[in-house]
PyMOL CGO cylinders between C-alpha atoms (Angstrom):
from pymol import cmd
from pymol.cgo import CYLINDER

trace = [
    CYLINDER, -53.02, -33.85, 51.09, -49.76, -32.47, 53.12, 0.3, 1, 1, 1, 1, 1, 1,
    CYLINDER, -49.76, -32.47, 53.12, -47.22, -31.73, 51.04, 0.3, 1, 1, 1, 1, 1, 1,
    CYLINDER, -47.22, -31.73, 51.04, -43.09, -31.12, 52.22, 0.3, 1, 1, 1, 1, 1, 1,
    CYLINDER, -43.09, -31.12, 52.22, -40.80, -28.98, 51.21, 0.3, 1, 1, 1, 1, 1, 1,
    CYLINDER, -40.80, -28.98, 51.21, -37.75, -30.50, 49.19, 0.3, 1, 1, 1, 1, 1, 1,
    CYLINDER, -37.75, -30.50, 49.19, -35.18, -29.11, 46.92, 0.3, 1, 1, 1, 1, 1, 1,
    CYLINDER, -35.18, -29.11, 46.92, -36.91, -29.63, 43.72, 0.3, 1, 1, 1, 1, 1, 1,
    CYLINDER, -36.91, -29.63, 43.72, -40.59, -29.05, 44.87, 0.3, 1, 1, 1, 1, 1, 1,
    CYLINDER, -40.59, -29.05, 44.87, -42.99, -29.93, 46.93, 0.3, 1, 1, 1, 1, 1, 1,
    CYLINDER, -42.99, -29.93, 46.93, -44.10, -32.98, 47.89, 0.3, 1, 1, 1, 1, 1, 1,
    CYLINDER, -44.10, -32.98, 47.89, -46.27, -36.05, 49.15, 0.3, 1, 1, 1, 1, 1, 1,
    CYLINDER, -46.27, -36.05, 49.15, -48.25, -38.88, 48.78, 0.3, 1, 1, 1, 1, 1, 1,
    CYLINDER, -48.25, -38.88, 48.78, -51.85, -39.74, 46.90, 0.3, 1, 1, 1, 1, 1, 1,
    CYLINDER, -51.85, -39.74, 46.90, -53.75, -42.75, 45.51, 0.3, 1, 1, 1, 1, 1, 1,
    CYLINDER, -53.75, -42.75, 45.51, -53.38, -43.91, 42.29, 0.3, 1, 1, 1, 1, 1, 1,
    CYLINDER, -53.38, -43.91, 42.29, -56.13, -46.20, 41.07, 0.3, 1, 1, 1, 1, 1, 1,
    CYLINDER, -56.13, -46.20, 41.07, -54.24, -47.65, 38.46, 0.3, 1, 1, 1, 1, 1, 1,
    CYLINDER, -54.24, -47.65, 38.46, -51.95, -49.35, 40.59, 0.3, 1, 1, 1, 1, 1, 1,
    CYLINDER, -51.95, -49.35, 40.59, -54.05, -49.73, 43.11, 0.3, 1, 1, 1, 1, 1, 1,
    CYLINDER, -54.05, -49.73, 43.11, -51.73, -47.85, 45.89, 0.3, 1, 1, 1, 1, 1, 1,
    CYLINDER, -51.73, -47.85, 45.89, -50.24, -44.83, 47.11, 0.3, 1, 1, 1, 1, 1, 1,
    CYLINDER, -50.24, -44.83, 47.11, -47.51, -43.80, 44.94, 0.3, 1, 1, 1, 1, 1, 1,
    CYLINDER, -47.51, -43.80, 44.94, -45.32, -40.42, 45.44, 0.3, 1, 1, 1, 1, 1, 1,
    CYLINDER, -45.32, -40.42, 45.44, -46.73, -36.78, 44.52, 0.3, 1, 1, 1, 1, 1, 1,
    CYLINDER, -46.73, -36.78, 44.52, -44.63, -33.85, 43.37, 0.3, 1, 1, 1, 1, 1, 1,
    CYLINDER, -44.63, -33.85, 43.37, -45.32, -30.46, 42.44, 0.3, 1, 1, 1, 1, 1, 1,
    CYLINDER, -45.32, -30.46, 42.44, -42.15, -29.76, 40.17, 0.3, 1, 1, 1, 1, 1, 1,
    CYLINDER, -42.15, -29.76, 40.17, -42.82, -26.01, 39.99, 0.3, 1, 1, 1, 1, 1, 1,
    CYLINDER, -42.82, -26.01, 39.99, -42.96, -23.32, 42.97, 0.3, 1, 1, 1, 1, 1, 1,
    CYLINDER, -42.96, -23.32, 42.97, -45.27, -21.59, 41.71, 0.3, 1, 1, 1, 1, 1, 1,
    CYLINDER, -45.27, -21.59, 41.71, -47.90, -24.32, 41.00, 0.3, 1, 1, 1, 1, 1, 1,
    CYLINDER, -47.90, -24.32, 41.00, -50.87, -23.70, 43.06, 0.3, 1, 1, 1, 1, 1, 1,
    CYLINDER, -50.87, -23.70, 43.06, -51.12, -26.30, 46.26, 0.3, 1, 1, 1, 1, 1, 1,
    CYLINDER, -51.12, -26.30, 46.26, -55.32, -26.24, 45.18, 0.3, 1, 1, 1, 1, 1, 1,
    CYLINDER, -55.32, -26.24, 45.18, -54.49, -27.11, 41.40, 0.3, 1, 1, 1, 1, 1, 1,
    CYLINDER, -54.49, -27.11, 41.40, -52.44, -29.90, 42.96, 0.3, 1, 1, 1, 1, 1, 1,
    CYLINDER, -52.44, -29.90, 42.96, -55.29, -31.07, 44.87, 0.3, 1, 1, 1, 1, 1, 1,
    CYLINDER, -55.29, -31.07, 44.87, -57.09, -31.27, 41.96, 0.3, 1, 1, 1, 1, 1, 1,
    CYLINDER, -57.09, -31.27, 41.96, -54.49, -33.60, 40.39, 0.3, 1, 1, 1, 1, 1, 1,
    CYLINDER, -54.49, -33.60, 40.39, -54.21, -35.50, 42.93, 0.3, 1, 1, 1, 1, 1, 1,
    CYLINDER, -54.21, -35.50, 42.93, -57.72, -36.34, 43.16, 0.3, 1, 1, 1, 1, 1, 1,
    CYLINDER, -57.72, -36.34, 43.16, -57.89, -36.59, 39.51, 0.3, 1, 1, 1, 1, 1, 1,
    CYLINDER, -57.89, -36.59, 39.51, -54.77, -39.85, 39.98, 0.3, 1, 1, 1, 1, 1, 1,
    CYLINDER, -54.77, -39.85, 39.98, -57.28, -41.47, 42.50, 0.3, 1, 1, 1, 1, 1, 1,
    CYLINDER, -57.28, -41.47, 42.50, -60.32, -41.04, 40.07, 0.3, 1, 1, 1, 1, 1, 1,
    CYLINDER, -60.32, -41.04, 40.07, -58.98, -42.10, 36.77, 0.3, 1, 1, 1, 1, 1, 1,
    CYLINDER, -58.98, -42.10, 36.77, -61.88, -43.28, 34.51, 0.3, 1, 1, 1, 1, 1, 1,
    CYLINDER, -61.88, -43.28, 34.51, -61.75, -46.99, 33.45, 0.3, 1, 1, 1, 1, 1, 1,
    CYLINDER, -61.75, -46.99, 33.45, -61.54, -45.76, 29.71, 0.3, 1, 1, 1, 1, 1, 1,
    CYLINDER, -61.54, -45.76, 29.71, -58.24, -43.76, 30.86, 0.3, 1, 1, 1, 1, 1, 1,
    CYLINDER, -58.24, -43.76, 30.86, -56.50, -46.39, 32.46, 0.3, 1, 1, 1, 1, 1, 1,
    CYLINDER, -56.50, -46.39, 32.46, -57.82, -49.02, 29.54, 0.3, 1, 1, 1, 1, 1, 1,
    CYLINDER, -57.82, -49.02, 29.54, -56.15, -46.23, 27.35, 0.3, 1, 1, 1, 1, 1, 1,
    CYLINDER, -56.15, -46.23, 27.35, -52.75, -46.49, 29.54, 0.3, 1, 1, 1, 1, 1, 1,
    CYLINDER, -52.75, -46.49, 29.54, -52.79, -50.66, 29.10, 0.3, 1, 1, 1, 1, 1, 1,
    CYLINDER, -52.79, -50.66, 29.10, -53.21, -50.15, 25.64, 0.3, 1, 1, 1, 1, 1, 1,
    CYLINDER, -53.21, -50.15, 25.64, -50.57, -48.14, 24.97, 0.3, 1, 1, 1, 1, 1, 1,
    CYLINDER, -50.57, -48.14, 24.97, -48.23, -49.91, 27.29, 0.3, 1, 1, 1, 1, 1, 1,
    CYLINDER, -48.23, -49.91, 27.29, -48.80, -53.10, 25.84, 0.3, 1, 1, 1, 1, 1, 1,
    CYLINDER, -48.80, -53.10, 25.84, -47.80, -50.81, 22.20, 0.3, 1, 1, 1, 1, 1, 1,
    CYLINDER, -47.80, -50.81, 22.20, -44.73, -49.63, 23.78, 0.3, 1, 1, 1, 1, 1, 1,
    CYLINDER, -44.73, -49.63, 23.78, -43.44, -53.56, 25.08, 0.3, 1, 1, 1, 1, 1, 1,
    CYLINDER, -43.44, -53.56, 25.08, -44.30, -54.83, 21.52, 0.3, 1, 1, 1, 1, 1, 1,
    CYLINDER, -44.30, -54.83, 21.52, -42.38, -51.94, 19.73, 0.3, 1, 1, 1, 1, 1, 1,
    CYLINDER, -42.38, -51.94, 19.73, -39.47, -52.32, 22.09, 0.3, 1, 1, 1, 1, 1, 1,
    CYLINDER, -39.47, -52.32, 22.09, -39.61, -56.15, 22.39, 0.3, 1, 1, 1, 1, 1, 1,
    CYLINDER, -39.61, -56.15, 22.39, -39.55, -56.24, 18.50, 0.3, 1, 1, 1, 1, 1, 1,
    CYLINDER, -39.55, -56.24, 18.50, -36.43, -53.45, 18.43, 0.3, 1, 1, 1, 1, 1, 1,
    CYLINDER, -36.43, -53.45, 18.43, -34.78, -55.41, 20.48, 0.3, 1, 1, 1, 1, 1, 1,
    CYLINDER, -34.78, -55.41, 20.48, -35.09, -58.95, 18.74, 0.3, 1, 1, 1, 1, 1, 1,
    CYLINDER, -35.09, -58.95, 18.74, -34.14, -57.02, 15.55, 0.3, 1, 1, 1, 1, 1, 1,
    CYLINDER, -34.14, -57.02, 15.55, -31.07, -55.72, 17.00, 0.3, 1, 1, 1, 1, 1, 1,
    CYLINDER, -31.07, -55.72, 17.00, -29.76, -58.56, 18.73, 0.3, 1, 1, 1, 1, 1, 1,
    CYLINDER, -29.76, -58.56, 18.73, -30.88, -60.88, 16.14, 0.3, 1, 1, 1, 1, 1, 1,
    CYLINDER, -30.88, -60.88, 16.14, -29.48, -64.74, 17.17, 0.3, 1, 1, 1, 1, 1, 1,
    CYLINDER, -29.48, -64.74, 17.17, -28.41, -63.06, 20.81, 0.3, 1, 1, 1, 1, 1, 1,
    CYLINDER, -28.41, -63.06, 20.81, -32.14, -62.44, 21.67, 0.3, 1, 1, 1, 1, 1, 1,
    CYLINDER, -32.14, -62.44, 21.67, -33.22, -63.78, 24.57, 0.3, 1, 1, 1, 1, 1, 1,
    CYLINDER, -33.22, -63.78, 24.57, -36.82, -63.59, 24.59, 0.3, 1, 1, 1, 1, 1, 1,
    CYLINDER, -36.82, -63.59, 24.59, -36.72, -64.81, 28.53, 0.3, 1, 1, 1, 1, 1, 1,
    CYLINDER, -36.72, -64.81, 28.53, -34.94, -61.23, 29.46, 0.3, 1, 1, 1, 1, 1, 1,
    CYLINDER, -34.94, -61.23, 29.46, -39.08, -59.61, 28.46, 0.3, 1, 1, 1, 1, 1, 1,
    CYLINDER, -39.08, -59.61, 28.46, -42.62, -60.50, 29.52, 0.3, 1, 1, 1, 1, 1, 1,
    CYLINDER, -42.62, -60.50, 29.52, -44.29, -62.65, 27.09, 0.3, 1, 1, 1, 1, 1, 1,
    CYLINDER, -44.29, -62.65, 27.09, -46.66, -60.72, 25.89, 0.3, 1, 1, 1, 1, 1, 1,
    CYLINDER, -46.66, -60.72, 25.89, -47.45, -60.90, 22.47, 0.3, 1, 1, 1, 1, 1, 1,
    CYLINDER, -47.45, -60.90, 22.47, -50.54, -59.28, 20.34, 0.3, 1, 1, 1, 1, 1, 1,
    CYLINDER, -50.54, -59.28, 20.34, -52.96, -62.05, 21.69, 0.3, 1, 1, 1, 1, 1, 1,
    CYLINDER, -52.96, -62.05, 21.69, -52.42, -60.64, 25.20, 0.3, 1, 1, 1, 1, 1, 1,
    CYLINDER, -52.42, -60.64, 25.20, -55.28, -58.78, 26.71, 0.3, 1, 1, 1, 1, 1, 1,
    CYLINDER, -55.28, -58.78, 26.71, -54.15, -55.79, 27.85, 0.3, 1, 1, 1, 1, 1, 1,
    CYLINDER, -54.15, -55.79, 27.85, -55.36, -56.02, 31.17, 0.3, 1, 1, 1, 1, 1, 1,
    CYLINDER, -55.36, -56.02, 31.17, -52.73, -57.87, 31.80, 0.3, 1, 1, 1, 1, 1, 1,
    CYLINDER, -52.73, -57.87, 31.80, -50.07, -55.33, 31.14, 0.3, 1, 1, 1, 1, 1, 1,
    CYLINDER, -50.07, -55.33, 31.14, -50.55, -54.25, 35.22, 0.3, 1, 1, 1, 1, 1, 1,
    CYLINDER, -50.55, -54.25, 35.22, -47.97, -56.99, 36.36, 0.3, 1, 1, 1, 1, 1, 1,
    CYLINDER, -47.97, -56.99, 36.36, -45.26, -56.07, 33.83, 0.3, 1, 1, 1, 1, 1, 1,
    CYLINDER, -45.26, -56.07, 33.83, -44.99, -52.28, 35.04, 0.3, 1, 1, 1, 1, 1, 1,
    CYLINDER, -44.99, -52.28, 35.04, -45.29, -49.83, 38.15, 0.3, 1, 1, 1, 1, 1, 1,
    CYLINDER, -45.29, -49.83, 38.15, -46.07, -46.60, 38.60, 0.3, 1, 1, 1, 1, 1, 1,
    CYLINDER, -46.07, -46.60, 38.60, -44.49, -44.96, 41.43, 0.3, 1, 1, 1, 1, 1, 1,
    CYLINDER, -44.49, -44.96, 41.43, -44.70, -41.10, 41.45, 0.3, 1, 1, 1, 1, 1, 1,
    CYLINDER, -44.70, -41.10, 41.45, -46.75, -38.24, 39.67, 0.3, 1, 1, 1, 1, 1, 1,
    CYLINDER, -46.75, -38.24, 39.67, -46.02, -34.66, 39.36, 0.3, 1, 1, 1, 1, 1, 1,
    CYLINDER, -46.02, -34.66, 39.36, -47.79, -31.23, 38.58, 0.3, 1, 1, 1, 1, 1, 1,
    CYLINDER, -47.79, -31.23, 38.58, -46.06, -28.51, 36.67, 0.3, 1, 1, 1, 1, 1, 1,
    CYLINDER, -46.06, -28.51, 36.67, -47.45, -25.59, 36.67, 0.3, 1, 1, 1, 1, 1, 1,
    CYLINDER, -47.45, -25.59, 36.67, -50.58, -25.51, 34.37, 0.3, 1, 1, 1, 1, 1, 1,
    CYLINDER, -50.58, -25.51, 34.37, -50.33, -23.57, 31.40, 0.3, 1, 1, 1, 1, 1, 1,
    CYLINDER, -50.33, -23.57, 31.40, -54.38, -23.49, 31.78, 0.3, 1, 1, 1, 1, 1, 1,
    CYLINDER, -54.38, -23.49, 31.78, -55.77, -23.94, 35.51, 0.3, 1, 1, 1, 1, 1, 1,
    CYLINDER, -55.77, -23.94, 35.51, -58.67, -25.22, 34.57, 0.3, 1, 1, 1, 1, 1, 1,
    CYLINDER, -58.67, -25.22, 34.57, -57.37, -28.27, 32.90, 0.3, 1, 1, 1, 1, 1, 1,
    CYLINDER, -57.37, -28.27, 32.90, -55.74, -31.24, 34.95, 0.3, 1, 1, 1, 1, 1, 1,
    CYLINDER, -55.74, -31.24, 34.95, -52.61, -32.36, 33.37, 0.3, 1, 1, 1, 1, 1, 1,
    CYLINDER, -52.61, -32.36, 33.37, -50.01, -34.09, 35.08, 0.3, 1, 1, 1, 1, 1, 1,
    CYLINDER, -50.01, -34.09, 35.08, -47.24, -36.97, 34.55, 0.3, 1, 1, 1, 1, 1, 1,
    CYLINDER, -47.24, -36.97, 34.55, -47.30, -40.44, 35.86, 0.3, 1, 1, 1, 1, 1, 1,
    CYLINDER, -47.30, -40.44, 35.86, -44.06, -42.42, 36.05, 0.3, 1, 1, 1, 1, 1, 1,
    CYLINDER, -44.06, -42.42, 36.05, -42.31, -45.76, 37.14, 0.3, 1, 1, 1, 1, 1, 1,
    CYLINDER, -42.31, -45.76, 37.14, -40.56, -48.71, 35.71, 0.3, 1, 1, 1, 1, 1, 1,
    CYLINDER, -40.56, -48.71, 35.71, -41.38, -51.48, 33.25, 0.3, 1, 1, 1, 1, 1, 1,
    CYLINDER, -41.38, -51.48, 33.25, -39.82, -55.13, 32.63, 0.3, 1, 1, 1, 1, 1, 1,
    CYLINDER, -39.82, -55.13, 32.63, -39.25, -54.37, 28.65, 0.3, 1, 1, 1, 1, 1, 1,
    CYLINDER, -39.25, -54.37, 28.65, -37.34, -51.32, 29.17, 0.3, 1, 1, 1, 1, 1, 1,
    CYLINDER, -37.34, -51.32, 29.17, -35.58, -50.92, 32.85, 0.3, 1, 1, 1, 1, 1, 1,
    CYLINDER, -35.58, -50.92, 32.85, -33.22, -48.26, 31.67, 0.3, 1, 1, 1, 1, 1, 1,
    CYLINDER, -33.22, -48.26, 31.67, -35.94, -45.69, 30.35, 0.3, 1, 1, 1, 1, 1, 1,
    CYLINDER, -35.94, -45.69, 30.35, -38.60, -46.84, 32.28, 0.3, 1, 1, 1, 1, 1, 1,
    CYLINDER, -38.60, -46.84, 32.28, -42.40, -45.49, 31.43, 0.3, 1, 1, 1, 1, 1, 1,
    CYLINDER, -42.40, -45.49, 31.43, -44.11, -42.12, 31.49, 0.3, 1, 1, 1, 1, 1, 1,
    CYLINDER, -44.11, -42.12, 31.49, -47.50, -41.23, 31.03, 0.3, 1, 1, 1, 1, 1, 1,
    CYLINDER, -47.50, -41.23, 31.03, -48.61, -37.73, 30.63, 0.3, 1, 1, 1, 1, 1, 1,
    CYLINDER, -48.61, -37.73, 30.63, -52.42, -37.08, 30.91, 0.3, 1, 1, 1, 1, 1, 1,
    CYLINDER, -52.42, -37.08, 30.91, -54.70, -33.87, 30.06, 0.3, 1, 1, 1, 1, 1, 1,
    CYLINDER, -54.70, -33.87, 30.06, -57.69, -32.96, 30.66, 0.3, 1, 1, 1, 1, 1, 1,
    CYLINDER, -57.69, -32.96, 30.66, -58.25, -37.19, 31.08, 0.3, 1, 1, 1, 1, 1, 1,
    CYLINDER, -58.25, -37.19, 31.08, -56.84, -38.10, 27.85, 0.3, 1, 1, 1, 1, 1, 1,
    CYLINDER, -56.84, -38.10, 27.85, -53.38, -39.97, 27.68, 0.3, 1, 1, 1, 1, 1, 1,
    CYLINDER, -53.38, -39.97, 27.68, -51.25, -37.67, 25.44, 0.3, 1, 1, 1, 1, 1, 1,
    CYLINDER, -51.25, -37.67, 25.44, -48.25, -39.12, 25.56, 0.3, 1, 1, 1, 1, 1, 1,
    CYLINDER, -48.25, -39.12, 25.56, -46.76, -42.94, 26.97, 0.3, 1, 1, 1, 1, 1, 1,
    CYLINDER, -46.76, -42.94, 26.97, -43.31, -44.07, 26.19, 0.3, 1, 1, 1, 1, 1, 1,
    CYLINDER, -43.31, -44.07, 26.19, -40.25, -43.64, 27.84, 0.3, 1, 1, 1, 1, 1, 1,
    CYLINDER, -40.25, -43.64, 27.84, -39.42, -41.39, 30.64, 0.3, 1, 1, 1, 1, 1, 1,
    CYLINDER, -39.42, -41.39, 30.64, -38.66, -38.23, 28.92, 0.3, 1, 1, 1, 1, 1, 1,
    CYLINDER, -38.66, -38.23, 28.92, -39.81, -35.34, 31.56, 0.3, 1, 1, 1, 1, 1, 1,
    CYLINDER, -39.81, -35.34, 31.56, -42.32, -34.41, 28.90, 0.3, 1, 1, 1, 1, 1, 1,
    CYLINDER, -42.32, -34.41, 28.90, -45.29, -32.02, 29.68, 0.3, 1, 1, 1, 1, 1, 1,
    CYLINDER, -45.29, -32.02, 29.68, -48.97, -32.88, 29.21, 0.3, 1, 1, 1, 1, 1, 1,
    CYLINDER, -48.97, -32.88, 29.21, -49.06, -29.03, 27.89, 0.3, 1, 1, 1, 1, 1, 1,
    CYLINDER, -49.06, -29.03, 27.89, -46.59, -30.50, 24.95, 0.3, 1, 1, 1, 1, 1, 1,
    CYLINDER, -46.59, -30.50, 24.95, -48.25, -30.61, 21.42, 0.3, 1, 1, 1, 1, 1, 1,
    CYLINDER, -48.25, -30.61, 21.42, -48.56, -34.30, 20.94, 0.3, 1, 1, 1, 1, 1, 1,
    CYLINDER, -48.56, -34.30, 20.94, -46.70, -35.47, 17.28, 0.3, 1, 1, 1, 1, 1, 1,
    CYLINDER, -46.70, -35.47, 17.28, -49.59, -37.48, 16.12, 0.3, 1, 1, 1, 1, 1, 1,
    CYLINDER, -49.59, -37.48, 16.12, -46.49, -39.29, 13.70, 0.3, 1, 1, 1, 1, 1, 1,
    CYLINDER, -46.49, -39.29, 13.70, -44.16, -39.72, 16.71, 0.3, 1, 1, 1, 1, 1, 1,
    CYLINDER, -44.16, -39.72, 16.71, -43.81, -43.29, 16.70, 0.3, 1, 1, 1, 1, 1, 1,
    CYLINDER, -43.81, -43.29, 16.70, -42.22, -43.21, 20.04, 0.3, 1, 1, 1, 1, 1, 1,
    CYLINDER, -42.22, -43.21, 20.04, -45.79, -42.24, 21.43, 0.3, 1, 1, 1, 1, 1, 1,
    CYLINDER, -45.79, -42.24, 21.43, -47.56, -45.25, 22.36, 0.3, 1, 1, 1, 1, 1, 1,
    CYLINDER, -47.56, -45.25, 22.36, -50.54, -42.94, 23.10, 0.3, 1, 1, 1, 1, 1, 1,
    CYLINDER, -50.54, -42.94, 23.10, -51.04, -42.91, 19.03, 0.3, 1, 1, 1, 1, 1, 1,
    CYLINDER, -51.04, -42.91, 19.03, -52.57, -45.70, 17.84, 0.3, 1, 1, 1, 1, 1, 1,
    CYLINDER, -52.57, -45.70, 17.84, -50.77, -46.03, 14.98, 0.3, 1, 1, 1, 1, 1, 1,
]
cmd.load_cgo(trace, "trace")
């Protein structure tokens, strides 16, 4: 992986198998180490099946929860057409055409010998947030809205923002 110089980091390209395509590559911090990124990076590319079923899961969660917000809030002014139509029947699977992930990025590790990095990218329930995922050590610790969180962040088991919970 080549990585360029910018003003917030270095960065690139690598393959996400989530999405199925190469998506942009950061490392947010100068002094995160180019082989730790490496290791991320190939860690994006080889994301377990029970990861990304984990990520469609939780993303499905998170379009429910804001979905139902939403029709709460707006109450007769809902318009149901302005989200996907997913409801609790749908399999999650097919959460992959209702959001994108377009970038990644490494901070630097607070242990190097765990992988944790951030996924982000856009979703059709929630286009002003969008949708993050932060995963360590293969385990999605946090998905919700794009909130520059770290996978190194003690995950609030209560936060019902956290689609990553199963509550």
């Amino acid at each position: 992986m080549e990585l360029q110089q910018n003003e917030y980091g270095r960065e690139g390209t690598c393959f996400c198998n989530l999405v199925n395509a190469e998506i942009e590559f950061e490392l947010c911090d100068d002094e995160t180490p180019e082989a730790y990124g490496e290791k991320c990076a190939e860690a994006v590319g080889n994301m377990p099946p029970e990861l990304i079923r984990d990520i469609l899961e939780a993303a499905k969660r998170y379009c429910l929860f804001f979905t139902n917000l939403c029709r709460e809030s707006a109450g007769e002014q809902f318009d149901p057409d302005e989200f996907p139509p997913v409801t609790e029947d749908t399999p999650a699977e097919e959460m992959r055409k209702y959001f994108s992930i377009s970038g990644v990025c490494v901070d630097d590790p607070d242990d190097p010998a765990q992988i944790g990095y951030r996924l982000s990218g856009e979703c059709d329930w929630e286009i002003e947030h969008g949708i993050e995922a932060d995963i360590l050590d293969g385990k999605l610790v946090y998905l919700g809205a794009f909130e520059m969180n770290s996978p190194w962040a003690e995950p609030d088991p209560d936060n019902e923002w956290n689609f990553a919970n199963k509550n």
